[in-house]
N, C-alpha and C positions, 0 to 999 in steps of 0.2 A: 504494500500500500504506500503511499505517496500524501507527504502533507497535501492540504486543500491547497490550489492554486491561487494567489491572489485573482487572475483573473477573471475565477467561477465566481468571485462573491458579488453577491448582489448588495449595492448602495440603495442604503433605504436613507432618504433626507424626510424625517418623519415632520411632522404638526404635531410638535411636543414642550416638552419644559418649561414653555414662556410664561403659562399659568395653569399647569396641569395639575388637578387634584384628579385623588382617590377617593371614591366611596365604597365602604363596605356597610352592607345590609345582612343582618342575618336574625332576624325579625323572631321572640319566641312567642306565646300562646294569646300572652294579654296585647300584644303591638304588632303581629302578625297577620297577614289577610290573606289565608287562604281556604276554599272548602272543594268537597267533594260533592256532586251531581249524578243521580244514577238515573236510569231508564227507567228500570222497573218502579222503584221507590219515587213517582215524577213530581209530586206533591211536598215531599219530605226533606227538611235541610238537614245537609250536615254540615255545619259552619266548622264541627269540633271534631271534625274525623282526625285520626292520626295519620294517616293514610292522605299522600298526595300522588295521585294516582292515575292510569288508564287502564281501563279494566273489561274485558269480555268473559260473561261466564253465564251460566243457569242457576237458576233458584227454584226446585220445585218445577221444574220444567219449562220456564222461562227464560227467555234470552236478558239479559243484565248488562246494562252498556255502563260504563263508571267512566266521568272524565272529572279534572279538577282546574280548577281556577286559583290564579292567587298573580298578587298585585302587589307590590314593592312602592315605597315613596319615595317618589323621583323627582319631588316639586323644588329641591333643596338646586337642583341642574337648572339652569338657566336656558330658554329654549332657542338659542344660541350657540348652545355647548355643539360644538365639537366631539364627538364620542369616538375616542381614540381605540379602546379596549372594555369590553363588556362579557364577563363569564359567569356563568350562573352555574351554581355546584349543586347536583340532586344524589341522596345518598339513600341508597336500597336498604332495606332490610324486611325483616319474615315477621308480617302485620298477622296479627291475631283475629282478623277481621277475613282478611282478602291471601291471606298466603304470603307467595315470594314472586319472584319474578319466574314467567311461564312460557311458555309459547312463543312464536314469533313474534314478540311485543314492540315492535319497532313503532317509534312514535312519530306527533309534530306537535310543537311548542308555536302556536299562533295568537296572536297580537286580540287581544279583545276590546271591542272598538266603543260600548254600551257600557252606563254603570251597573254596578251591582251591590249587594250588599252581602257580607259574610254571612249571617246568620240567618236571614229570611230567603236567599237565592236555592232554588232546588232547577231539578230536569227543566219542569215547565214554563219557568222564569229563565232560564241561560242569557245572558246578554250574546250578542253579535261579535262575532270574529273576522279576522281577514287571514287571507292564505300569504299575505305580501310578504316576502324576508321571511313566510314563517322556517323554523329550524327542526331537524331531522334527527333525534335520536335512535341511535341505533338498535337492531336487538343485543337482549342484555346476553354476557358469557356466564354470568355468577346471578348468585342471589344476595351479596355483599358489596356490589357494583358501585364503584363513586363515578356518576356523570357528572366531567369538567364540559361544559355547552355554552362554544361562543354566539353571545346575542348580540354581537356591536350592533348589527344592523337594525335590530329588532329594537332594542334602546334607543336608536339613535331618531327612527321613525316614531317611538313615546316620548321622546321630550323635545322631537321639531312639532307637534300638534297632541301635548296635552292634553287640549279638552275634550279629544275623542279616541282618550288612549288609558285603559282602565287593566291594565296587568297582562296577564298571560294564561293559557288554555292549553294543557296537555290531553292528548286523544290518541289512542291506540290509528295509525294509518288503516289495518284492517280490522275491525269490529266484529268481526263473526266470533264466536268460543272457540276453542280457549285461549286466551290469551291474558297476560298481564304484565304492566311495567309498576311497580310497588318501589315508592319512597316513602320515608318520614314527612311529613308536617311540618307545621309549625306549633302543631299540638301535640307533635309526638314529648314523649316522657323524657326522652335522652337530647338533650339540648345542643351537641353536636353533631348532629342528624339534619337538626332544622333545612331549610333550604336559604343556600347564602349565594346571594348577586356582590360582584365586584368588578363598578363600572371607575373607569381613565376618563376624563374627559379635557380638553383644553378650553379656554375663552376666546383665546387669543392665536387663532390662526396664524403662528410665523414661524415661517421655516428654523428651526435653529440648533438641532441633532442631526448629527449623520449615524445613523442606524444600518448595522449591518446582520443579515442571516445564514448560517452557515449550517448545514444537515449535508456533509462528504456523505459519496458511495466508500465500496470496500476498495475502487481505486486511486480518491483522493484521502479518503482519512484516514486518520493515524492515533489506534487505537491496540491492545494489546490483555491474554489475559496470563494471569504470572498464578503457580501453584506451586506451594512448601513440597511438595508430595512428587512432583516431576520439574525437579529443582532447577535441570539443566535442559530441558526440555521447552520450545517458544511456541506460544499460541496464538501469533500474531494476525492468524487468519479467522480466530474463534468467534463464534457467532454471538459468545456471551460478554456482554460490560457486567458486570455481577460484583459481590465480595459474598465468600462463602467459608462455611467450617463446615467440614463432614469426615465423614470415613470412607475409604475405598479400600474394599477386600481386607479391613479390618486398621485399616490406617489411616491416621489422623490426614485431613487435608486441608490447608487454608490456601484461600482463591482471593485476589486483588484484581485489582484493573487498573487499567493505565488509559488517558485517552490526550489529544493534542489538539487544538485549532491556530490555524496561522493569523496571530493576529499582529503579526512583525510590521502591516502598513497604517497601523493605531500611533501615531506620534507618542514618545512617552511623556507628552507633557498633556498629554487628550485627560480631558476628566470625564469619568462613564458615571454617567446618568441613571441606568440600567441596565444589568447581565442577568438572561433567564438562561439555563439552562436546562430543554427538556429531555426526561431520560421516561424510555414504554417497556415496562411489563410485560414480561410472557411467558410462553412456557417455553423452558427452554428442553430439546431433547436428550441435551446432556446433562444437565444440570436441574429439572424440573422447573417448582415457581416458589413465588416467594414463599419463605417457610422462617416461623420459628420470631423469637426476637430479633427483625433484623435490622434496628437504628442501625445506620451506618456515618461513615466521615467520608466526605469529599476534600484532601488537602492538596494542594498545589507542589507541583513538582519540578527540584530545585537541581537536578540536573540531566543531562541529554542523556538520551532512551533510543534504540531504532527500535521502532513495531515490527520487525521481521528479524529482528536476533535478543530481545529481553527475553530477561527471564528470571523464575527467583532470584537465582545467585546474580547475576547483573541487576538487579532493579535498581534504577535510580535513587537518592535520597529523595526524601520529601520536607514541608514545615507544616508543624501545625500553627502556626502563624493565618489566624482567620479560617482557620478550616472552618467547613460549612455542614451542620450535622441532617441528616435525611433521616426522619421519624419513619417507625416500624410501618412497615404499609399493612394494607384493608384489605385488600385483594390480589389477584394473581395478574393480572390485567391492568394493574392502576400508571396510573399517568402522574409523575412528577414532575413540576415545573418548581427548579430549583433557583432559588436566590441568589447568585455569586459575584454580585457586582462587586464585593470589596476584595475580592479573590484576584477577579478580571482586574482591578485597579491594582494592586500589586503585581501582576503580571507585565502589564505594558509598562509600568513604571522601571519596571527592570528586568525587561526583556534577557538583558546576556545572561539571570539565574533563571529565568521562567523558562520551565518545557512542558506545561501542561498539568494536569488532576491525576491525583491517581481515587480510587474507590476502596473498600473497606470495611468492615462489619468495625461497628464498636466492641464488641464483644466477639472475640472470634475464636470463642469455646463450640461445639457441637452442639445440636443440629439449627444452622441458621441461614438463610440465603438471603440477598436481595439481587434478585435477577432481571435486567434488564439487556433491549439487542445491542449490540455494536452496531457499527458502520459494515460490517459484513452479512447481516443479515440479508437473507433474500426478499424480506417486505421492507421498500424502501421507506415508507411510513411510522416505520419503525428507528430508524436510525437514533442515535441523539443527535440534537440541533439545539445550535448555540444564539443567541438574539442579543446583541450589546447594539448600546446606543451612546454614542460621548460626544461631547462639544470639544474645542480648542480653544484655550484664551488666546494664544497670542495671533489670532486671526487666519491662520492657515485655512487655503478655499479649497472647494472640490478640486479646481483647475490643478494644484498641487499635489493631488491624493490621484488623478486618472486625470488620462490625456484627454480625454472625452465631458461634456459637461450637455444637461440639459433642462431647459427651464422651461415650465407650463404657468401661465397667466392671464387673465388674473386671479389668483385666486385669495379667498373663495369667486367664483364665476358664477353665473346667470344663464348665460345661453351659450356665448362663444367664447373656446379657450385657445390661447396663441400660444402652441409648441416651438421652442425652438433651441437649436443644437449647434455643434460647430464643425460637423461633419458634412464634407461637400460630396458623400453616395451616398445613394439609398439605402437608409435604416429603417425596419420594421419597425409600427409604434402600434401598440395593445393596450388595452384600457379593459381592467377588471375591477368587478367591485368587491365587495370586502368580505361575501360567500366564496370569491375566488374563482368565479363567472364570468369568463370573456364576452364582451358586449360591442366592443371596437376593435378593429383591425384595418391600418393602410400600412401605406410606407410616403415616407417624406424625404427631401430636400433641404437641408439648412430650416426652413422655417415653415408650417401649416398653420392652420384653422381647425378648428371640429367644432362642430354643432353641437351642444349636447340638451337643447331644448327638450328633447324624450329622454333623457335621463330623470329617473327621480332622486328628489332630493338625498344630501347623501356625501358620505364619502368615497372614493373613488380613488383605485393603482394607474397612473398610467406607467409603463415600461418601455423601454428604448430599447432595443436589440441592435450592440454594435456586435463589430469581427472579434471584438474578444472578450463582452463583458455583458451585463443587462443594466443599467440605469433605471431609479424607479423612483419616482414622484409621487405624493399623493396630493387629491386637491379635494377642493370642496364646491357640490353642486348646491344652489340655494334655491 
């Protein structure tokens, strides 16, 4: 494998920092507005179900439709706001009521457009929905399932027209039996269940982060897995990022990971903003899933490694200097998006000791896993992918970081947006929205136009395809 090329990375110049707050919501029994609505039961509220839910089932030989409603307060967002990032977290478990998750339970999480009321709303009363931006949950693998569910679009469409934007509507896609997708509440008993929204938003439209995303295949990244047990032995091509303690054929074994991203064209005087880094669950065929208490340490790695010859006995040193701890996971499947910005900021600050993370069990007594893919895995969806985003004080421009530069204006825009670059060929220009739905496609000359009169309001990627990079803008449609 081969570090990420600087020329694969994509420049993201985000709509960030200038006045971006966070909210977090996670609403419990007495400040929480969600309820459950059945078919059968069409008269009957349940404002206080524990159960937030989509449900197909029989009762007595009756068809049972269950869907549930619930609404978050977003009047604090100014309808103005900019909605940079929006995720709403739904957390599974085995309702006393309604079961676990079942069947093809694949859902949609749509915008409800009518008020309501928690405690008096049943079947026959439902308010009104729209299909617009609505969001697609998947079927579930577990009955312990956390769904991470990005709603930027779907926020961002409830606080540009408030007055006819009253929460959100979960419904099984297909409604025949049996089926079920089963969360907690905001009634539920265990208050870290509840359902929690965490929306970004800016006020202040101005460009002023260069944001960059990096998810290498197995032939740009550089990753590695190291075992006490096959000391001399290199896994560089291993499908698992993991830290593990087990036994093999009666012998102890402890399992690390190593991993790299080239972050060498970060100036070391750039100060980051933000570093997520996210790391996918799964099953692994060597290694199984997660198992056991597996907190682990993410710490930074403080000398040079090659992924095609480490190994125990070679591993680099490390520091725990800001190491970053990862809490025992929920499930076998679960999705980490890890915190590392003060890792990444140590890192570019002194590039000649940084070479990367390595992984790790806090505990790396038996029987424990946290297993996660590499960059070698065959589901590219799976990789880990890196998202830092930093400013420069002392004014360093794009034109310094890439030979290439492209600006779209005005933005935020209205109907017409002037692209323009400072390349004299033809470069493909694409324009997605923030589902990741190609909606435009031409190619241009130095300088265009685009109409986006049919666009709806909204955030919006446009992307530049040069000979050796992708450039990517976002703008804002009003």
């Amino acid at each position: 494998m081969k570090k990420l090329n600087i020329l694969f990375i994509i420049l993201l110049f985000s709509i960030c920092l200038k006045a971006q707050t966070t909210l977090t919501l996670q609403p419990n029994a007495s400040t929480g507005k969600d309820a459950l609505i059945s078919s059968l039961y069409s008269t009957s509220n349940f404002g206080n179900s524990t159960d937030f839910a989509g449900i197909a089932t029989t009762v007595g030989g009756n068809l049972a439709i269950g869907r549930s409603l619930i609404d978050f307060d977003l009047s604090s967002i100014p309808s103005t706001a900019v909605i940079t990032g929006a995720t709403l977290y739904l957390y599974s478990f085995t309702s006393s009521s309604n079961g676990s998750n079942t069947g093809d339970n694949t859902s949609y999480l749509q915008m409800i457009t009518s008020s309501w009321d928690e405690m008096t709303v049943t079947w026959n009363t439902a308010p009104t929905t729209t299909n617009l931006h609505q969001g697609t949950l998947q079927a579930s693998t577990s009955s312990n399932q956390i769904y991470i569910v990005n709603v930027t679009n779907l926020v961002q469409d409830y606080v540009s027209d408030q007055a006819n934007s009253f929460g959100f509507m979960l419904c099984l896609a297909d409604e025949s039996a049996y089926k079920g997708l089963i969360f907690a509440s905001s009634d539920n008993a265990d208050s870290t269940l509840h359902p929690k929204l965490i929306v970004t938003y800016t006020t202040s439209p101005i460009p002023s982060d260069t944001c960059i995303t990096m998810q290498p295949d197995n032939k740009k990244g550089k990753d590695a897995l190291i075992s006490s047990l096959y000391s001399n032995v290199n896994f560089g091509n291993d499908l698992d990022f993991a830290g593990i303690a087990t036994t093999v054929g009666g012998n102890f074994a402890i399992g690390r990971s190593l991993i790299d991203f080239d972050l060498s064209f970060i100036p070391s005087n750039a100060v980051i903003s933000s570093a997520t880094l996210s790391l996918y669950s799964f099953i692994s065929p060597d290694n199984g899933g997660n198992l056991g208490s597996n907190t682990s340490y993410l710490q930074r790695i403080t000398s040079s490694w090659n992924d095609m010859t480490v190994t125990w006995n070679t591993a680099p040193s490390t520091t725990t200097l800001h190491q970053v701890t990862l809490p025992a996971s929920m499930s076998s499947n679960q999705i980490y998006g890890v915190d590392i910005k003060t890792l990444v900021q140590d890192y570019v600050a002194d590039q000649a000791n940084s070479f990367g993370f390595m992984l790790r069990l806090a505990d790396e007594t038996i029987y424990k896993g946290l297993i996660f893919a590499s960059s070698d895995d065959i589901d590219s969806t799976l990789h880990p992918k890196l998202e830092v985003c930093y400013s420069i004080p002392n004014g360093v421009n794009e034109q310094q970081l890439t030979n290439n530069y492209v600006s779209v204006y005005p933005n935020p825009a209205k109907d017409i947006i002037t692209i323009e670059t400072n390349s004299n060929t033809q470069q493909k220009v694409e324009i997605v929205n923030l589902m990741g739905q190609s909606i435009y496609t031409s190619y241009i000359n130095k300088k265009a136009t685009i109409n986006t009169s049919s666009f709806a309001n909204g955030v919006y990627i446009l992307k530049l395809y040069t000979d050796k990079e992708m450039l990517v803008r976002k703008f804002v449609k009003e």
